[in-house]
N, C-alpha and C positions, 0 to 999 in steps of 0.2 A: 504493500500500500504506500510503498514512498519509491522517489531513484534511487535506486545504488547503483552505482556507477563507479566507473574510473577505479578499477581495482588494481591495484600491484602485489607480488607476490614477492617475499622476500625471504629467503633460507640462512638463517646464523646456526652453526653448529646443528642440531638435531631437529631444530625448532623449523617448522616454515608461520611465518607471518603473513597474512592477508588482509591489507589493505582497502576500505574502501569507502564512497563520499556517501551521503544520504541525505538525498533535499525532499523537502516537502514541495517545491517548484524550481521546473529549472537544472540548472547546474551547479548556483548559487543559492548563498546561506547554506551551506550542508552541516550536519556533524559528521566530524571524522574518525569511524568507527575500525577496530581491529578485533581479527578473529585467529589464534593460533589452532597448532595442530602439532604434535610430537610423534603421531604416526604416520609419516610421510602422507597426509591428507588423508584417511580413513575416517576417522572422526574429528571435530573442530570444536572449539568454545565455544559458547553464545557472543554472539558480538559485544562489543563495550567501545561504547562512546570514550575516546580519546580526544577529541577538541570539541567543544559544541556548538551549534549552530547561533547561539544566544552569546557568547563568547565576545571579546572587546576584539577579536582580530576577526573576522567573518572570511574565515577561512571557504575555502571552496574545493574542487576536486585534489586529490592525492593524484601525486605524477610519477614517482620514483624515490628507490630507497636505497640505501645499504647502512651495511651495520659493521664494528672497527673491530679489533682483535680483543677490547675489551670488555667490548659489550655496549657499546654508544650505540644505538640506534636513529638514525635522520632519514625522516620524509620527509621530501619536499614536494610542497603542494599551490596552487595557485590561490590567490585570496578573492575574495568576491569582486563581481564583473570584472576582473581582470585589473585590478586598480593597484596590487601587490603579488609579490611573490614570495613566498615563507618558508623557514625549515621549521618543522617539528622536529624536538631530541629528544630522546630519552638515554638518560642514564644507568637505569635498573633494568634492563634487558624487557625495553615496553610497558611496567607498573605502570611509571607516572612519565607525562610530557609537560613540554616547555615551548613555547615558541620564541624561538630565536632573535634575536633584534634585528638584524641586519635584513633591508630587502632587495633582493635581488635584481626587480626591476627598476629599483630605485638608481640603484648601482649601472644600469646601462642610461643612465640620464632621463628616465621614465617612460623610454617608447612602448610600443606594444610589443613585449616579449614577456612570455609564455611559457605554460609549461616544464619548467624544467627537469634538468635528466642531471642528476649529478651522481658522482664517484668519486672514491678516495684519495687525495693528491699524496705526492709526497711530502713525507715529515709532519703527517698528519692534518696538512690542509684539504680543502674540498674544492674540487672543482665542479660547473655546472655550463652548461649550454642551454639557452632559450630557442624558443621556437620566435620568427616574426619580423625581425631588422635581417635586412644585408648590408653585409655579411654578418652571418650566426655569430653574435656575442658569445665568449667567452667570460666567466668570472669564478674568481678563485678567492675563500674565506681564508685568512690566518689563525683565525679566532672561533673556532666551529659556530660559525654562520653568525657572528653578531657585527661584522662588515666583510661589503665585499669590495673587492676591485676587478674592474673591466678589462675588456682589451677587444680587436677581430681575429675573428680564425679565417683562415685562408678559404674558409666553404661558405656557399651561397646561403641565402636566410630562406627557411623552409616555412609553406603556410597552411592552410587549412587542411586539415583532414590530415595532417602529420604532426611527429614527435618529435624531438631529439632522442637520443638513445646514450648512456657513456658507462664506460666498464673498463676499469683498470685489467691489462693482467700482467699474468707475472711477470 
């Protein structure tokens, strides 16, 4: 009886995490709800609202996660009509969330960019890609997501009906 939408899947050690938005209208105003699983997805939790829709930041759909060798856990998700970009963290392996200072879209001068896809930089920085300017902004946190800095990456700026995507490996 509501959207849920925009779901990500996220695997740290045994656990997988599922991510996803839920509005009463729209895309926007959601709570941003999470559902675990320890059986490689056989059975799940009951959902649990992680940021709500009543909330000071009006957050909006979940776009991408990962999670650190420690156990930090970041989604990052878009905020309502597109007006911000936010990480959620968590520190206790998903209990409790925070949302982060730093906004992403703020950080590319406020154009419309979107979306983001972020992954683990080195030395424990984040990096993230928006969807929406050309060329595809770049921006990298020092500070787990409470600012960020800009930059262009050499690839065209991608629009409707696309993501960015970003994945460290080894």
């Amino acid at each position: 009886d509501v959207n849920d939408h925009a779901p990500v899947l996220l695997t740290h050690q045994k656990r997988i995490y599922h991510f996803a938005s839920q509005s009463l209208r729209g895309w926007d105003e959601t709570s941003n709800i999470l559902r675990t699983s320890d059986d490689n997805g056989a059975t799940w939790s009951p959902p649990r609202i992680i940021a709500r829709r009543e909330g000071p930041h009006h957050l909006s759909q979940a776009c991408s996660a990962f999670a650190t060798k420690e156990g930090i856990i970041y989604l990052a998700v878009d905020g309502s009509s597109h007006r911000t970009e936010s990480l959620l963290k968590s520190s206790d392996f998903g209990r409790t969330w925070k949302v982060a200072g730093g906004d992403l879209r703020k950080a590319v001068g406020g154009k419309y960019a979107i979306h983001p896809a972020i992954a683990p930089a080195k030395a424990g920085s984040i990096i993230a890609f928006l969807r929406g300017p050309d060329p595809m902004p770049r921006i990298i946190s020092r500070d787990r997501g409470e600012s960020w800095t800009a930059s262009n990456t050499p690839f065209g700026g991608i629009g409707v009906g696309q993501k960015p995507v970003a994945l460290r490996l080894k």
